[in-house]
BAFILO-561706 format. One record per residue (C-alpha): y, z negated, x negated. Coordinates in steps of 0.5 Angstrom, whole numbers, plus 500, padded with zeros to 3 digits. Each point is the difference from the previous one (the first is absolute). Layout:
// residues N
YZX ...
//
This chain:
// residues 175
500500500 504500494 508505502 498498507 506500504 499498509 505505504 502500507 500508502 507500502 501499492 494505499 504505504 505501496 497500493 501507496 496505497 495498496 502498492 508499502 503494499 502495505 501492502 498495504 502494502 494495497 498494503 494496496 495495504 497495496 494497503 494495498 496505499 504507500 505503497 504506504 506505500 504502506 504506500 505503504 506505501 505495502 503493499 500498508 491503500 500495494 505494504 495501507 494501495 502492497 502497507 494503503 495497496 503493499 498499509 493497500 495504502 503507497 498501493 502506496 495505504 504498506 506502496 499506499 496503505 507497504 504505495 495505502 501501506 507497502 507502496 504494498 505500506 494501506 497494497 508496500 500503507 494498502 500493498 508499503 498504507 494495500 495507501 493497499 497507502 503503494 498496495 492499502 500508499 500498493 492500498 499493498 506496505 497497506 504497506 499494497 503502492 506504505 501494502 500496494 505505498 506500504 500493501 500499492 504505499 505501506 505496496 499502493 500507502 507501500 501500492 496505500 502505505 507499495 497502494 497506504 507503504 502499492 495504497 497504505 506502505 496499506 501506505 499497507 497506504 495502495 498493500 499500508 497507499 495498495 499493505 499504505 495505498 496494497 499498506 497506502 495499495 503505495 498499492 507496496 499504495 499508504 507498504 503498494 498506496 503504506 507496500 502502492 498507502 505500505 507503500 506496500 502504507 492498502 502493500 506500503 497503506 499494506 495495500 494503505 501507497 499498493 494497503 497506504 501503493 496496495 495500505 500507500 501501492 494495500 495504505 502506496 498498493 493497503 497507503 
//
């Protein structure tokens, strides 16, 4: 296991070619009997990465598997709206965890949620564009590929319409 490094798929998603350089922002986990790297593409995924595996009962597997399937503002979302539906979508997070989750981080969340509109520069449509079609049962990572391959004038069109068509973009690159 030696020059191992855990990413979320978030992160894997925006790696380069093969041979290119590239940073990550690293987390080292020290345990009895295990020492692992995690490794991610932003500092608010390692900020959420760190505030997740201090909760009992969520370990680093849960972390990211959390990073894998939700960003970094629909999970800060999803903890102050208090919406257990969409973090029991994450593999691994039970009614009980989502629970566990909201309540323990409710309060802190807010810390995070400013670093993140600091760093990332949340744009709140897409945001509730990606959360709606979460909800539909759509892939986190084929619905975030299809925002960065839209236009400026895409994103600018009304919330439904934006829906409509990443849906329609999504059932086109499945054929």
């Amino acid at each position: 296991m030696a020059g191992e490094i855990k990413i979320p798929v978030s992160t894997y998603e925006v790696l380069p070619v093969v041979n290119s350089d590239y940073s990550l922002y690293t987390y080292l986990s020290i345990s009895q009997d295990d020492v692992r790297i995690y490794g991610f593409a932003t500092e608010a995924e390692r900020m959420l990465f760190q505030i997740l595996t201090k909760i009992s009962g969520i370990g680093p597997k849960i972390a990211i598997s959390v990073l894998s399937t939700l960003t970094v503002s629909a999970f800060v979302k999803s903890v102050r709206s208090g919406e257990e539906a969409m973090l029991t979508r994450v593999p691994g997070i039970g009614k009980k965890s989502a629970q566990r989750m909201i309540v323990e981080l409710k309060d802190r969340i807010h810390t995070l949620m400013d670093y993140v509109g600091d760093v990332e520069h949340i744009d709140s449509a897409l945001t509730e564009v990606e959360n709606a079609l979460l909800a539909l049962g759509f892939n986190t990572a084929l619905i975030q590929r299809e925002l960065k391959l839209m236009t400026e004038e895409d994103k600018a069109l009304p919330t439904e319409q934006l829906i409509k068509e990443v849906i329609k973009r999504l059932y086109q690159r499945a054929k």
